[in-house]
C-alpha positions as CSV (number, residue, x, y, z in Angstrom):
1,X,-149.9,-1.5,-128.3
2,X,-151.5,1.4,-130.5
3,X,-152.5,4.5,-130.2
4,X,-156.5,5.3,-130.5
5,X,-158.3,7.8,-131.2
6,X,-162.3,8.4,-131.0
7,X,-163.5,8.2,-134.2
8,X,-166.2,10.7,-133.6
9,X,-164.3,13.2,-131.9
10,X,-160.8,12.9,-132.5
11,X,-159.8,12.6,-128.6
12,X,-157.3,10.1,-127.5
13,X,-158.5,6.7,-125.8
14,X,-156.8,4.1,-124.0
15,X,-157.1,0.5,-125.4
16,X,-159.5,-0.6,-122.1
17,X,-161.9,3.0,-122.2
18,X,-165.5,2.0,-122.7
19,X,-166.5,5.3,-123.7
20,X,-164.8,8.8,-125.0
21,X,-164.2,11.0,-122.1
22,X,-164.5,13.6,-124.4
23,X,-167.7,13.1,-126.5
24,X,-169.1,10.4,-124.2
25,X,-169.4,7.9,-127.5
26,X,-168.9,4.2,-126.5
27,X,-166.0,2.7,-127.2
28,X,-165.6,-1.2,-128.4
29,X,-162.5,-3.2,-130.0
30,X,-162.7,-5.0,-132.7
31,X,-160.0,-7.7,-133.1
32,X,-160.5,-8.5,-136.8
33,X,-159.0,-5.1,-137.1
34,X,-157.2,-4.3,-134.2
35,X,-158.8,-1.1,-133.8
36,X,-160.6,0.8,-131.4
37,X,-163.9,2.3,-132.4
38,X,-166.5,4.5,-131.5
39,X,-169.9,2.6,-131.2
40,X,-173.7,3.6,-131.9
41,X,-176.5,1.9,-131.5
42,X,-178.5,0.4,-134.6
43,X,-182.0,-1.4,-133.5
44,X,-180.4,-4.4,-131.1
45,X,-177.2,-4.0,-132.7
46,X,-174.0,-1.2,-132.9
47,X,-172.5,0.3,-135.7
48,X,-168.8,0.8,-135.8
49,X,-167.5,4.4,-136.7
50,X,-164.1,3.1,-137.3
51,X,-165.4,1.1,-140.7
52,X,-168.8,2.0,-141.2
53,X,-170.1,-1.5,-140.0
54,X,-173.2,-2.4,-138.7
55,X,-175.1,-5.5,-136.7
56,X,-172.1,-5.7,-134.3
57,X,-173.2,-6.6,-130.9
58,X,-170.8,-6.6,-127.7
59,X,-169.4,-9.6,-126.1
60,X,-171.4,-11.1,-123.2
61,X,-169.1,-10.1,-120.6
62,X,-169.3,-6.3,-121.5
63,X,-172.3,-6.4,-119.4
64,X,-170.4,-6.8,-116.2
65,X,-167.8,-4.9,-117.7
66,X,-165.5,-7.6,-118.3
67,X,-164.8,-6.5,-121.5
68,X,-165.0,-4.0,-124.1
69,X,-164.9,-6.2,-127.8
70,X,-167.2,-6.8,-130.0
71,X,-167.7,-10.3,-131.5
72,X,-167.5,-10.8,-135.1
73,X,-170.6,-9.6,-137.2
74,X,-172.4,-12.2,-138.2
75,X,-170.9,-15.1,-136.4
76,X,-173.8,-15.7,-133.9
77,X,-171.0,-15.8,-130.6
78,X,-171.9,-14.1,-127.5
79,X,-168.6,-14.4,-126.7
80,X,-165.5,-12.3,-128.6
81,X,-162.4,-14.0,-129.6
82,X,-160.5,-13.1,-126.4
83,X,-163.2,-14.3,-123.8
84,X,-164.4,-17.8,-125.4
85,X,-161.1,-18.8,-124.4
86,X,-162.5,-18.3,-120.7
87,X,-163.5,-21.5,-118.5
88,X,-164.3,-20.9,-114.7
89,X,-164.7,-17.7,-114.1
90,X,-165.5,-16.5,-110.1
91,X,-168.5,-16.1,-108.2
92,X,-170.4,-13.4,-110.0
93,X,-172.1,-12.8,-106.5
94,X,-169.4,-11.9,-105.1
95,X,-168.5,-7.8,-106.0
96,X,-164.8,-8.6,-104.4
97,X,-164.6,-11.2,-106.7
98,X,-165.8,-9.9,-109.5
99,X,-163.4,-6.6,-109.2
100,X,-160.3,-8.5,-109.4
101,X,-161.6,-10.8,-112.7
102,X,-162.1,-7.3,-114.2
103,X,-158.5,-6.6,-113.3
104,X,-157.3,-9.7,-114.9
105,X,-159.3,-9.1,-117.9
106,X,-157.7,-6.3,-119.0
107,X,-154.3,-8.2,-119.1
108,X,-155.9,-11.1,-120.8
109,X,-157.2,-9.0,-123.4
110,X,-153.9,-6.8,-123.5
111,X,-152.2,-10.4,-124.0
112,X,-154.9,-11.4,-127.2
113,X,-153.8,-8.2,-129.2
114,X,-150.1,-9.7,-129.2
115,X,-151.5,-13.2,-130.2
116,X,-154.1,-11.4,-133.0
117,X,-151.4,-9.7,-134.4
118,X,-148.8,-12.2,-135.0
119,X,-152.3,-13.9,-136.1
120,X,-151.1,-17.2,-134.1
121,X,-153.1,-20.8,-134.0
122,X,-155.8,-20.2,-131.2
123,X,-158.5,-23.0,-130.5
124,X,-161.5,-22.9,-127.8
125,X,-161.7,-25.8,-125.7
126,X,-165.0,-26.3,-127.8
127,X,-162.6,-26.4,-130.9
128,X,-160.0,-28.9,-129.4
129,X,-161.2,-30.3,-126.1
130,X,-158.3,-31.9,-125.5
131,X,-155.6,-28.9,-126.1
132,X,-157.7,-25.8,-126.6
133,X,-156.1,-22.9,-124.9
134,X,-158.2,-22.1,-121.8
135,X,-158.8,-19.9,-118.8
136,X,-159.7,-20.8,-115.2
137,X,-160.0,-17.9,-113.1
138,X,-160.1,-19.5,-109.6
139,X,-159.7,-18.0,-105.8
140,X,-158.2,-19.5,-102.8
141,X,-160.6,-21.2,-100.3
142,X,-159.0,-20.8,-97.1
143,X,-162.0,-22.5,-95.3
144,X,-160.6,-25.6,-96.9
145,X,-156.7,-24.7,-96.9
146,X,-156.9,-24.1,-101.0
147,X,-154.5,-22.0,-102.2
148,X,-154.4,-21.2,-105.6
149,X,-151.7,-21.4,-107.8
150,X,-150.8,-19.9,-110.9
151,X,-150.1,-22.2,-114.0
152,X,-150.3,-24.0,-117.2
153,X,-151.2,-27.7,-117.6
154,X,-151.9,-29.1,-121.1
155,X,-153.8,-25.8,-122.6
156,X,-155.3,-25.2,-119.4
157,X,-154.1,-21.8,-118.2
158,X,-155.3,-21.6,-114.1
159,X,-154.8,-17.8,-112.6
160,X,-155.3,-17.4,-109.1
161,X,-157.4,-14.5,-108.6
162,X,-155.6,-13.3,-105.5
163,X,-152.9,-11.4,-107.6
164,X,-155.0,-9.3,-108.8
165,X,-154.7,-7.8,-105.2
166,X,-151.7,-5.3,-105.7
167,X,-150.5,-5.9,-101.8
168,X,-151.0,-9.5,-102.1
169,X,-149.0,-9.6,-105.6
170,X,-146.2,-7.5,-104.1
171,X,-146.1,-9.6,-101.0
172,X,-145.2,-12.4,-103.4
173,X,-143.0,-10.9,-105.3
174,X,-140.7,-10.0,-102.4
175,X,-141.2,-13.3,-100.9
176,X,-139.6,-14.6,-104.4
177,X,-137.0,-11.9,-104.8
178,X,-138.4,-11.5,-108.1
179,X,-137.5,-8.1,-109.5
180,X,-141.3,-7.8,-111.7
181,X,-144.7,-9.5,-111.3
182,X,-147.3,-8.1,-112.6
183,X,-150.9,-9.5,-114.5
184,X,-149.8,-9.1,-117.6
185,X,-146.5,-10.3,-116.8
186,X,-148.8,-14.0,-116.0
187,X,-150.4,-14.2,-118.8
188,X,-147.8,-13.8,-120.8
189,X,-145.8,-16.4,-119.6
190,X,-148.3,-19.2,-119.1
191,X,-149.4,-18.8,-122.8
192,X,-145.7,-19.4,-123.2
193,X,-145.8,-22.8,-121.8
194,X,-148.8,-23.5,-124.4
195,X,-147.2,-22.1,-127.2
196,X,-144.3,-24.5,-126.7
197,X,-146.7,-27.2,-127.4
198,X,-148.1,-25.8,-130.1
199,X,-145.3,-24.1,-132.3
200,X,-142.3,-26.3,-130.7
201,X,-143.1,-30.1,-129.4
202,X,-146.1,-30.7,-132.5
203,X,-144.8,-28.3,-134.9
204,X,-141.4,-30.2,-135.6
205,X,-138.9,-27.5,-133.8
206,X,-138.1,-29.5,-130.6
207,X,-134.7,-30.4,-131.9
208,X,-133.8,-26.6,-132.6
209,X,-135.3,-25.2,-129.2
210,X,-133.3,-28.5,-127.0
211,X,-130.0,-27.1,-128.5
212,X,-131.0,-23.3,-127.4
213,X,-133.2,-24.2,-124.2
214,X,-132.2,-27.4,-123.1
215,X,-133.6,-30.7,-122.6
216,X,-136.9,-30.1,-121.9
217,X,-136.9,-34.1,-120.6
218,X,-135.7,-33.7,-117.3
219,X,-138.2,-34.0,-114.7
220,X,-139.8,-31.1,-114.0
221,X,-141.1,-31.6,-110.0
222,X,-137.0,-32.7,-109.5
223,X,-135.9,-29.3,-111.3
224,X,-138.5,-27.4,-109.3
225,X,-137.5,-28.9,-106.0
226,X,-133.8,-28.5,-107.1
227,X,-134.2,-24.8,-108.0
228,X,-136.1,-24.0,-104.6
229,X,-133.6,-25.2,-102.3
230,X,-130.4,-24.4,-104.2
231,X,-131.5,-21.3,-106.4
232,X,-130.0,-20.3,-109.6
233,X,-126.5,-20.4,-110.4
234,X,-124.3,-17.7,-109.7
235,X,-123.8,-17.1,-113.1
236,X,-127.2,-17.5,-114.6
237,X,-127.2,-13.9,-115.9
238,X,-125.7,-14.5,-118.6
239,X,-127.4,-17.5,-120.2
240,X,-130.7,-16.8,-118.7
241,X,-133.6,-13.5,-118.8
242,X,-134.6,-14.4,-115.5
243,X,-133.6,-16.2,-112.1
244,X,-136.7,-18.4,-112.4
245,X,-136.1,-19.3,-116.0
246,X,-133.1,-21.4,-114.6
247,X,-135.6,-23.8,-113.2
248,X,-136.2,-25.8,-116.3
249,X,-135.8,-25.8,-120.1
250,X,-139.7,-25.2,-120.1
251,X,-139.9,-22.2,-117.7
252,X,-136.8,-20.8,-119.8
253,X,-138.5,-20.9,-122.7
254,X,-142.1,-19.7,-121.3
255,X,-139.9,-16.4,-119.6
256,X,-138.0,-16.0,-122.8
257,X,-141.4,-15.8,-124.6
258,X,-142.8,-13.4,-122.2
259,X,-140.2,-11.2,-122.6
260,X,-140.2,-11.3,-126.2
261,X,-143.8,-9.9,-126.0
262,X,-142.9,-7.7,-123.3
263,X,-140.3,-6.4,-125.8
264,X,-142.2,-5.9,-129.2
265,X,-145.7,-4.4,-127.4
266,X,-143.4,-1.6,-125.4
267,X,-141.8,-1.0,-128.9
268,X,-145.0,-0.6,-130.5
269,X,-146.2,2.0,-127.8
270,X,-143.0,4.1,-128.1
271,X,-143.0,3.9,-131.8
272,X,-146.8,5.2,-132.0
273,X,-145.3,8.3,-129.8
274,X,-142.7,8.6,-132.4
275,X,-140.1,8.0,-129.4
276,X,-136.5,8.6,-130.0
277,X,-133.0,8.2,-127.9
278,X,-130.5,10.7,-128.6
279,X,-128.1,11.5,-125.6
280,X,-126.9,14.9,-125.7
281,X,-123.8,14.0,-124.4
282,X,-121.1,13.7,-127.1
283,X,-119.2,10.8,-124.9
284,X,-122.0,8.3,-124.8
285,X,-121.9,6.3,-127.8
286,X,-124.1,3.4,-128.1
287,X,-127.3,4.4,-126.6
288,X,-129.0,6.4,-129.8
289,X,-132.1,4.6,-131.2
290,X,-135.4,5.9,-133.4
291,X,-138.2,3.7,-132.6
292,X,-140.1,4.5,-136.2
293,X,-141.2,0.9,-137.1
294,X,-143.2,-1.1,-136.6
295,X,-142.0,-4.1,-134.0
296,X,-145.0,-6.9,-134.9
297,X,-143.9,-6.5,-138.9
298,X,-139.5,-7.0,-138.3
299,X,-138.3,-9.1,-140.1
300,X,-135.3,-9.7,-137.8
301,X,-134.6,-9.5,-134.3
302,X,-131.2,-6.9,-134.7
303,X,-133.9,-4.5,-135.5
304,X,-136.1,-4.8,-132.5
305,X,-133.2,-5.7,-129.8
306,X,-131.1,-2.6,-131.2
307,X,-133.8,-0.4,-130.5
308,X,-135.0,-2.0,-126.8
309,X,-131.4,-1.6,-125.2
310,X,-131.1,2.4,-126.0
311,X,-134.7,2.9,-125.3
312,X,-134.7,0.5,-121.9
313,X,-132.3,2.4,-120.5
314,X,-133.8,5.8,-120.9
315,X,-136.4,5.0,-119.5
316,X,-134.9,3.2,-116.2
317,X,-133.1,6.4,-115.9
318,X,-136.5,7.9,-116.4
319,X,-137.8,6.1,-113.5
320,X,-135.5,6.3,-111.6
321,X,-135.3,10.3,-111.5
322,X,-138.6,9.5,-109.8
323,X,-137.3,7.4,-107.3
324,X,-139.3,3.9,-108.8
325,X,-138.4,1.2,-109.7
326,X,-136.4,0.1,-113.5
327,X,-139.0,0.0,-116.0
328,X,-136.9,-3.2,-117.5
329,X,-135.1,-5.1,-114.4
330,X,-133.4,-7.2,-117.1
331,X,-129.8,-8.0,-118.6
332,X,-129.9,-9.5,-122.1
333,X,-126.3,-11.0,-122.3
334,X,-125.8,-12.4,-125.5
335,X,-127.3,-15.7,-125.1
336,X,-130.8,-14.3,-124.0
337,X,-130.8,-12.2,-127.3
338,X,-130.1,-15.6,-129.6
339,X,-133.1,-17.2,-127.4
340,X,-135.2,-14.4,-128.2
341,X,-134.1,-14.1,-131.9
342,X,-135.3,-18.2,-131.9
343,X,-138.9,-16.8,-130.4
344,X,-139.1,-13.6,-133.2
345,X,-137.9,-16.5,-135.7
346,X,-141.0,-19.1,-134.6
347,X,-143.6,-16.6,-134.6
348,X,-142.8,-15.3,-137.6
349,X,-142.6,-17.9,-139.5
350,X,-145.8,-18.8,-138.0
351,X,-147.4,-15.7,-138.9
352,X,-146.3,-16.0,-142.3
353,X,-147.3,-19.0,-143.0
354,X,-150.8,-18.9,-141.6
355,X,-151.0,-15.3,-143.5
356,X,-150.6,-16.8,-146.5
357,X,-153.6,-19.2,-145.8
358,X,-156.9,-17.3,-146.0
359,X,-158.7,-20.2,-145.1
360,X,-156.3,-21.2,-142.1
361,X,-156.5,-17.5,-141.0
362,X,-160.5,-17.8,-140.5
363,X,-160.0,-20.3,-138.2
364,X,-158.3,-18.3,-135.7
């Protein structure tokens, strides 16, 4: 993630601020240029500071503030880029319900900068009703036993809206031994699981990903079953980022993605703070690292892994001075780091190619 700054003002914002807490301007994104800008009005319309635009209007779910992007000028969508991928979204009567889509809108969108700036095939349902990449945003109904459960199915990405409830999300967490959950975390993931369709299974790399991940042909509900009552092998740390990406070749890929994302959006953050890891201790050898690049643009993975390890473990030391929890609860043997070098590899070659396609690129 950037850094952004009020363009009327100077002050700092955050990438979810509505308005400048400084000069009280509002505040909208817009993803054609992955920017942050300070907005004022124009007739119906807003004009954008950050490039002098005008007849910008705010996506339709800024007025439950669900969102703070613009859609593009021009195009006649009430919807931005992020939130026409949305399908069932909750009760809008319902104030509980509506707080906790807010919550998981801000990962969404947090997830759609990674996917704008690798600039990565994205279709509505409208687009491709068969495949488009959706969201259902669905609670449990208890009245009827229905419990909700996270998950991808053919493009259709289904979030259950209880974790946005922080007690309820670390209740499952424990319950799973898992050592991270978070919304973000989710999202990540389950657009995983679609981008293996996309990029891997109809893009002509299943071959390359079966030799890396495994074969994805084994049945799933057996592996599922299998990893429940057995767990994950005693020695899946070193072939695998996370217990639950033993499962199957699919959820080893989908965490593998994750993480990858997790990875290069953390790097972009520390390199806008011109971060750098220099022990002071003459001993330590192998833990120096200056994040000054930019992670989206590397051309190869050495670049980006050399700088996570040195920085990661700062900043579990960091955290744990304050007596929380590792930033980064993850070993990257080896073999995780060639399965993440296979992820860099596919989306930028992806990127590249669409990139060089102006008219492939407007279809995003």
């Amino acid at each position: 993630m950037k850094l952004f700054a009020c363009q009327a003002c100077g002050n700092v914002v955050y990438f979810e601020n509505r308005n400048c807490g400084r000069c009280g301007h509002r505040l909208a994104f817009l993803p054609e240029k992955v920017t942050l800008s300070a907005i004022e009005p124009a007739g119906s319309t807003w004009r954008t500071l950050a490039d002098g635009g005008e007849g910008r209007v705010l996506c339709a779910n800024a007025e439950l503030d669900a969102c703070n992007w613009l859609a593009e000028a021009g195009s006649g969508e009430r919807y931005c880029r992020a939130c026409r991928h949305n399908g069932t979204v909750p009760d809008l009567s319902d104030p509980v319900r509506v707080a906790a889509w807010r919550e998981l809108e801000v990962a969404k969108h947090r997830l759609f900068y990674a996917l704008i700036r690798w600039n990565l095939p994205l279709k509505t349902r409208v687009q491709d009703p068969a495949h488009g990449l959706t969201f259902n945003f669905l609670a449990d109904n208890p009245a009827q036993g229905q419990k909700i459960m996270t998950g991808h199915d053919n493009g259709l990405i289904t979030i259950a809206l209880a974790e946005a409830d922080d007690i309820e999300r670390e209740k499952r967490r424990l319950e799973m031994g898992e050592p991270y959950r978070t919304l973000l975390g989710h999202f990540r993931h389950e657009v995983g699981h679609y981008f293996w369709d996309v990029l891997v299974r109809d893009a002509g790399h299943l071959e390359a990903c079966r030799a890396l991940f495994g074969d994805d042909a084994m049945d799933y509900g057996e592996a599922l079953q299998r990893h429940y009552a057995e767990g994950p092998p005693p020695d899946w740390q070193q072939h695998y980022v996370s217990a639950y990406a033993t499962t199957h070749p699919w959820e080893d890929f989908a965490e593998t993605w994750a993480h990858y994302l997790h990875i290069v959006d953390t790097l972009e953050m520390a390199a806008e703070f011109g971060l750098e890891v220099k022990p002071s201790a003459d001993h330590i050898g192998g833990l120096s690292a200056r994040i000054a690049f930019d992670p989206y643009r590397a051309e190869d993975f050495d670049t980006i892994v050399s700088a996570w390890l040195p920085f990661t473990f700062a900043m579990n030391s960091v955290n744990r001075a304050m007596g929380t929890r590792d930033l980064y609860p993850f070993i990257l043997s080896p073999a995780v780091i060639t399965k993440l070098g296979f992820i860099h590899d596919l989306v930028k070659g992806v990127a590249k190619q669409r990139s060089a396609s102006p008219r492939v690129a407007a279809l995003v």
